[in-house]
C-alpha positions in Angstrom: -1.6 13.5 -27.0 -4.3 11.6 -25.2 -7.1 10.9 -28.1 -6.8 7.1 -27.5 -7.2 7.5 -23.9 -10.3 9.8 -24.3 -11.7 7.1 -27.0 -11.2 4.2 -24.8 -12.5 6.3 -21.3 -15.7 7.4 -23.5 -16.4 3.8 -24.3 -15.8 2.2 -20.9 -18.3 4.5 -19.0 -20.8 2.6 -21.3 -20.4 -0.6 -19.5 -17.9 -0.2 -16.2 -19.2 2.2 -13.3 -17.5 5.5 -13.7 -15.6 3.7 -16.4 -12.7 2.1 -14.0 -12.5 -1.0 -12.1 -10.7 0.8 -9.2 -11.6 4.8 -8.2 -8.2 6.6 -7.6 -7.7 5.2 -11.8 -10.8 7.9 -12.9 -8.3 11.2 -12.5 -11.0 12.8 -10.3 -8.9 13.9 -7.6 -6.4 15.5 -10.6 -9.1 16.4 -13.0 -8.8 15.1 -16.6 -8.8 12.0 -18.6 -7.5 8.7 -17.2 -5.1 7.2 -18.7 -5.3 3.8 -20.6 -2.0 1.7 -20.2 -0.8 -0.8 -23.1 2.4 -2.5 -21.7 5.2 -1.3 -19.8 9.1 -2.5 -19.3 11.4 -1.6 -16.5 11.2 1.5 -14.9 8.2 2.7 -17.7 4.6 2.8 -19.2 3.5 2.9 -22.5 -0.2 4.3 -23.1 -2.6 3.4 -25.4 -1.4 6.5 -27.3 2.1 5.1 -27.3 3.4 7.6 -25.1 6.0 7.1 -22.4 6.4 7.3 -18.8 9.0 7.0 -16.0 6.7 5.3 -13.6 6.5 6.2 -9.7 3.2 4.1 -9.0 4.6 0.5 -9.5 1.5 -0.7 -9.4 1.1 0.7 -6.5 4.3 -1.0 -5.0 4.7 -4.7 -5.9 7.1 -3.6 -9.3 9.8 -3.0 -6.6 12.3 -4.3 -10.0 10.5 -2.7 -12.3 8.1 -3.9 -14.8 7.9 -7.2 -16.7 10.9 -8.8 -14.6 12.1 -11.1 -17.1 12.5 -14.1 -14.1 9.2 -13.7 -13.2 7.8 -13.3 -16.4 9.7 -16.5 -17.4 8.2 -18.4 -14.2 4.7 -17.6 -14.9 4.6 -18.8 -18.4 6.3 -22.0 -17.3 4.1 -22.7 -14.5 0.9 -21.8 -16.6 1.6 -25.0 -18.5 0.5 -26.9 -15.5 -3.0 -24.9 -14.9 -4.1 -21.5 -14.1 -5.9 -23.1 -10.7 -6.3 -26.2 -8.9 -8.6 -25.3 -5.8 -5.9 -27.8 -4.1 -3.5 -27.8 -2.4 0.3 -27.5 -3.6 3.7 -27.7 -2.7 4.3 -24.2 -3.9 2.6 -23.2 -1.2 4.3 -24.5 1.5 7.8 -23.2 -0.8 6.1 -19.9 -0.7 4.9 -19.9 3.3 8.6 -21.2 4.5 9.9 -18.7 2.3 8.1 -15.4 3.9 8.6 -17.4 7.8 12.3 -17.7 6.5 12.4 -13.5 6.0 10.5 -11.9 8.4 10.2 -11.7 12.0 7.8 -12.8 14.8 5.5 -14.5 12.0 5.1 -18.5 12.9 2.3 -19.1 10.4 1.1 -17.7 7.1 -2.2 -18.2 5.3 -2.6 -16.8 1.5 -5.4 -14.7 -0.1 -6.4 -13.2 -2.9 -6.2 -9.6 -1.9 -4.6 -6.8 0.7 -8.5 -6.0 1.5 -8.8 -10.0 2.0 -6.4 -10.0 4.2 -7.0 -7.2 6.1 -10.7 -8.0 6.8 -9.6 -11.6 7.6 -7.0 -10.5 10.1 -10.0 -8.3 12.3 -12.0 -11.1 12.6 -9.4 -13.5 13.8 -8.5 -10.8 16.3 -12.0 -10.7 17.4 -12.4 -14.2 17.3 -9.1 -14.6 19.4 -10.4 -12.1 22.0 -13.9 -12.9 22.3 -14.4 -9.2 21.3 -16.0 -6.9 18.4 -14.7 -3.4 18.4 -11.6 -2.3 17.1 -9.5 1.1 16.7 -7.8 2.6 13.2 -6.5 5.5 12.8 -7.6 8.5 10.2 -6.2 8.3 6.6 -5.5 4.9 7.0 -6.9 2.4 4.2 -7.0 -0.9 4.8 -9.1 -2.0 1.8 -12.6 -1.4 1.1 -14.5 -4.3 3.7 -17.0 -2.6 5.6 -14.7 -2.3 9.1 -11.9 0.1 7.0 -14.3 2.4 5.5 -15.0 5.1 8.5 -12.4 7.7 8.1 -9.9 5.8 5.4 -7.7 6.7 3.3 -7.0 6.4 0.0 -9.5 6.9 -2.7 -12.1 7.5 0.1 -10.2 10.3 1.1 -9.5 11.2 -2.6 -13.6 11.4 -2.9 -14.2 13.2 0.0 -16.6 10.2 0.8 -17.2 11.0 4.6 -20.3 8.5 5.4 -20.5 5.5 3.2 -23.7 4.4 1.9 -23.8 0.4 2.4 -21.7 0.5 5.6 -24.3 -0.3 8.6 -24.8 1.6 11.6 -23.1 -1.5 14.0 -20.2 -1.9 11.7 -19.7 2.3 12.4 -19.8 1.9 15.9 -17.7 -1.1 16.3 -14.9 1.1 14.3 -13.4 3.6 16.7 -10.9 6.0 14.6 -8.2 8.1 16.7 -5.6 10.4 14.3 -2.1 8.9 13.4 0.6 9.5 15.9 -1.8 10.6 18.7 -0.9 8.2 21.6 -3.1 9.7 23.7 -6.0 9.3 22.2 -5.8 5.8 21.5 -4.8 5.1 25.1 -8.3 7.4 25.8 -9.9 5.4 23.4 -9.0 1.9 24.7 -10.0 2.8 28.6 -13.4 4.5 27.5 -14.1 0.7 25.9 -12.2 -1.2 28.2 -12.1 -5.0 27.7 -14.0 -4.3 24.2 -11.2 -4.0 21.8 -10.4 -6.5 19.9 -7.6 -4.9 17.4 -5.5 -2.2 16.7 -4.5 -2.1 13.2 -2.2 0.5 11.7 -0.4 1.3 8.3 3.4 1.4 9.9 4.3 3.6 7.6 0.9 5.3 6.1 0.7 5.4 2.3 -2.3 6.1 1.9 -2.6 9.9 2.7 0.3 10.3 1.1 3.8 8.9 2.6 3.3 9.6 6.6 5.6 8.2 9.1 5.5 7.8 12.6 6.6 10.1 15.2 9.2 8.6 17.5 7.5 5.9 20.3 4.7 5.9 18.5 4.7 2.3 17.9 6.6 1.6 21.0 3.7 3.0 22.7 0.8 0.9 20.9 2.8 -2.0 21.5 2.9 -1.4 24.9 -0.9 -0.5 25.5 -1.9 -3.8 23.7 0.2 -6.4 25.7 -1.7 -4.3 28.7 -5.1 -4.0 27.6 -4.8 -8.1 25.7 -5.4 -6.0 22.1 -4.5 -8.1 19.0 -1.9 -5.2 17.7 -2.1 -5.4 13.5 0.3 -4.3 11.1 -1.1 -3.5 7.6 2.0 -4.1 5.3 0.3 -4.5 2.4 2.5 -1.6 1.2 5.7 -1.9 3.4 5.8 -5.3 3.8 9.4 -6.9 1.5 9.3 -3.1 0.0 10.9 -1.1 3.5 13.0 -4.2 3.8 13.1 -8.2 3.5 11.6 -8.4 6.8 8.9 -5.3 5.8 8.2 -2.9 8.9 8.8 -4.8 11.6 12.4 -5.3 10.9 13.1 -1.6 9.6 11.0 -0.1 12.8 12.0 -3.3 15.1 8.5 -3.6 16.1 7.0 -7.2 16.6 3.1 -7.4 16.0 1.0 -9.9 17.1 -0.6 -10.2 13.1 0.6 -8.6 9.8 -1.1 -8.6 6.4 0.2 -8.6 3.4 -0.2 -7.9 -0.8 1.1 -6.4 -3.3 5.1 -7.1 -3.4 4.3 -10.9 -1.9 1.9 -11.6 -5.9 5.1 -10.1 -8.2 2.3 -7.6 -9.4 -0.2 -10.9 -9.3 -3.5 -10.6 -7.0 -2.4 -11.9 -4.1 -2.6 -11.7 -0.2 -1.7 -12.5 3.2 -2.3 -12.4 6.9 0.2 -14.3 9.5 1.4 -13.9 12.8 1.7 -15.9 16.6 1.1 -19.5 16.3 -1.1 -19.3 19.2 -3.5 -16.9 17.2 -3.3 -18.4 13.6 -4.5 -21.4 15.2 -7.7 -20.2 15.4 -7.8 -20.4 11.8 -10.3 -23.0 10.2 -9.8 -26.1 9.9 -8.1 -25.7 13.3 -10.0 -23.9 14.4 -13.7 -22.1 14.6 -12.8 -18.4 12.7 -13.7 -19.0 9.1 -12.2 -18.3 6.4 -11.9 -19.7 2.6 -10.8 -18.7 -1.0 -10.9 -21.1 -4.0 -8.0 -18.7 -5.3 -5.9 -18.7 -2.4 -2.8 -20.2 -2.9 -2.9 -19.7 -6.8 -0.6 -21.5 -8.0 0.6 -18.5 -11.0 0.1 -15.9 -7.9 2.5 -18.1 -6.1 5.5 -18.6 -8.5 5.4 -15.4 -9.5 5.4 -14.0 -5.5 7.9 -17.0 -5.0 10.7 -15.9 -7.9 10.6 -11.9 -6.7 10.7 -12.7 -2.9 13.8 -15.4 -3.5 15.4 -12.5 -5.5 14.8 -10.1 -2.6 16.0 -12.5 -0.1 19.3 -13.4 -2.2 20.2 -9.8 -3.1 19.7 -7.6 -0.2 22.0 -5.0 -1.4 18.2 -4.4 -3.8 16.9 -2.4 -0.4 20.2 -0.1 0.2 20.2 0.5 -3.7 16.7 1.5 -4.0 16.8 4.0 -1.1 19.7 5.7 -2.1 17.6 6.6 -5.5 14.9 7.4 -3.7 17.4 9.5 -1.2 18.8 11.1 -4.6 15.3 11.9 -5.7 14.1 13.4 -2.6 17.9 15.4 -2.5 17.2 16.7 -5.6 13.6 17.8 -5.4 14.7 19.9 -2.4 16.9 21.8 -4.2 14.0 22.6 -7.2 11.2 23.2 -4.4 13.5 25.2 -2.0 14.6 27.5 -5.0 10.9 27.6 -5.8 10.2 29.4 -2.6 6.8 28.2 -2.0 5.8 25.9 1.0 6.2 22.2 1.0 7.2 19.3 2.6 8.9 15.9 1.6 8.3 12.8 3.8 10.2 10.0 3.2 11.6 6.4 4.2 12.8 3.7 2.2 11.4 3.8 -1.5 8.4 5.7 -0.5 8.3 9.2 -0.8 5.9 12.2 -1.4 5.1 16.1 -1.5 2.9 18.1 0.3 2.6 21.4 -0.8 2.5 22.2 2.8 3.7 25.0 5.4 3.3 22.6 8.4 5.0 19.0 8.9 2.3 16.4 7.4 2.0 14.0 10.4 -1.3 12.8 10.0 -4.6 13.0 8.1 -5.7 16.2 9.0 -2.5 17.8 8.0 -2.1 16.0 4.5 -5.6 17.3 3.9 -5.0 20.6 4.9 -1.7 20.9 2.1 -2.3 23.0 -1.4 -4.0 20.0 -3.0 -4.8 22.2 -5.6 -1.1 22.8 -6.4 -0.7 19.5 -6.5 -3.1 18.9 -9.3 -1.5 21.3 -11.7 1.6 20.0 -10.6 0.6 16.4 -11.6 -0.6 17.5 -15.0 2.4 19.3 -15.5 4.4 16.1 -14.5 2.3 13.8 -16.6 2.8 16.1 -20.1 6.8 15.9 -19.6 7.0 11.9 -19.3 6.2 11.8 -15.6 3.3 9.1 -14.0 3.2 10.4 -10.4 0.0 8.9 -8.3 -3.0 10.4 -9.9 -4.1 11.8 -6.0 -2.2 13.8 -3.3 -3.2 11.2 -1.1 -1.1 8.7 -2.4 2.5 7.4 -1.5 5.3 7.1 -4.6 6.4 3.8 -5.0 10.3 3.8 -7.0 10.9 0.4 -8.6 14.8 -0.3 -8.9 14.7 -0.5 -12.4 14.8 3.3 -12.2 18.0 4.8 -13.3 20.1 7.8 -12.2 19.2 9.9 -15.2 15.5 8.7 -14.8 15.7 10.6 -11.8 17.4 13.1 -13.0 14.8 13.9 -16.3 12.3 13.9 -13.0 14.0 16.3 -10.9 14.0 18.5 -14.3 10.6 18.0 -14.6 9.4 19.4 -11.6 11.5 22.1 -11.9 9.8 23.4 -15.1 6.7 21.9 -13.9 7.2 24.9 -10.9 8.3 27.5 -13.2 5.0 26.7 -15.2 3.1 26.8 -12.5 
């Protein structure tokens, strides 16, 4: 079923470091073979086997309409005529900066990157450039790319490794990187007094997908908020997942939270690398050239990146109905699997908000890091596999969010509600 795969996976541990260019891709939180995509259309992926999939990764979130969206396939290969890269500027990057300003909230200025991880790591050190300070606070589970800062106690495929300690990550860097757990007020507020007038940032997933899907309790944000206009914190939203997938204005319109920065990816590039970071004018501004934080990118601002971000934002922006549709699928979905898991009998949980969703095989609510780790993860490997042989690509880690793409249809769903009901009996 898989012999390409297995072919392909043999041959590129030859010549790539554990023969994938990203970790979660090697299967070793699920066991088993990686598999090797060929193409994929709408709501599905085609391996190198020819087999086919109902997709829930989306690339990790920016297919939010599916695969191989015929506009923004169009664009690309129309803009590509004029050159993959200038290292210049261009007026497609003003478009596309007016554009996100036009849609979200509390953002005055925008600057573009290559990367979520870009843009996360350039967002800490305009904070501390802003305040004069160097440490800052994040909480446990929480991945904000791989620069050295995110590292201690993330999420993500760290967590998927078990990778406590990370070799290459100094001492300082460590120690500047205070860690509290997700929806524990308290002990950021103890945090931020025991280091008073040190911290420089507090950056947070608003909705974490990276331990899974993991929201926040109620005041949680209101209460960071609060304790960073007190304490002069830069407060950071990471929406490199939520941002124009939770709604046109990302997290801060669906929670009606205003942070001081926000960063972006994924959705913003149209499934092109791409990044962000903007925020208060009076912070950007600190920027170079205007002003002494540096930062640079020949890439940044690429011009295919940027038509291709441009055509699925404008689509987003004209057709808002695209949000209320895709939650009621993922609504459906998370209706249905109820019904199979209740009937089951065995413990778990569903969290879920928007078009991100996920299961804990779980007897306790899943409210942080310690309590996604502490689910049947176990289950959930067999249940992947079992997923995976009936047409079903669910994130290869229990640590991971589901992303639905609105190409997804009702009977889509339905063939994955099945699934997972004989995926249960099976197991």
């Amino acid at each position: 079923m898989y012999e390409k795969s297995k072919e392909l996976f043999e041959r590129a541990q030859k010549s790539i470091p554990g023969g994938v260019n990203s970790p979660v891709r090697a299967f070793k939180s699920v066991g088993g073979t990686p598999l090797f995509m060929q193409k994929a259309k709408g709501a599905y992926m085609y391996d190198a086997d020819g087999n086919q999939y109902i997709d829930y990764i989306a690339s990790w979130g920016p297919m939010i309409l599916g695969h191989a969206h015929e506009p923004i396939v169009k664009a690309i290969q129309e803009k590509a005529v004029d050159s993959t890269s200038f290292g210049a500027p261009t007026e497609l990057e003003i478009e596309m900066a007016e554009l996100i300003l036009s849609m979200v909230p509390n953002v005055d200025m925008i600057r573009m990157v290559s990367s979520g991880t870009e843009a996360c790591m350039s967002a800490i050190r305009l904070a501390r450039g802003y305040t004069g300070r160097n440490k800052i606070i994040k909480f446990e589970g929480h991945y904000h790319g791989h620069a050295d800062s995110f590292l201690v106690k993330a999420g993500s495929g760290v967590a998927t490794f078990n990778i406590q300690t990370v070799p290459g990550v100094t001492a300082g860097v460590a120690n500047d990187t205070l860690t509290a757990a997700y929806n524990d007020l308290d002990a950021v507020k103890k945090l931020a007094a025991e280091h008073k007038g040190e911290i420089a940032a507090i950056i947070v997933e608003p909705v974490a997908g990276n331990m899974g899907c993991v929201l926040a309790q109620a005041g949680f944000h209101e209460g960071l908020r609060k304790l960073c206009d007190e304490e002069g914190i830069v407060f950071i939203f990471d929406e490199v997942m939520t941002g124009f997938r939770l709604a046109a204005g990302g997290a801060q319109e669906r929670l009606g939270i205003k942070a001081d920065l926000v960063t972006y990816g994924k959705v913003i590039g149209g499934g092109m690398p791409v990044g962000a970071f903007g925020g208060k004018k009076e912070i950007m501004q600190q920027i170079a050239p205007l002003g002494n934080v540096y930062q640079a990118g020949t890439l940044s601002g690429n011009p295919i990146a940027m038509i291709a971000g441009f055509t699925l934002l404008t689509e987003l922006k004209n057709n808002p109905s695209i949000y209320k549709e895709l939650e009621e699928k993922t609504i459906y979905l998370r209706n249905g699997l109820n019904e199979v898991l209740k009937a089951w009998g065995q413990p778990y949980i569903i969290n879920q908000v928007g078009s991100m969703i996920s299961i804990h095989f779980s007897d306790h609510a899943v409210v942080d890091f310690a309590t996604a780790a502490s689910a049947n993860n176990e289950l959930f490997k067999k249940y992947f596999h079992s997923m995976l042989k009936r047409g079903v690509y669910l994130p290869p880690s229990a640590f991971e969010s589901w992303f639905l793409n609105n190409a997804l249809t009702y009977e889509d769903l339905d063939k994955t509600i099945a699934a997972t009901k004989e995926s249960l009996q099976e197991l």
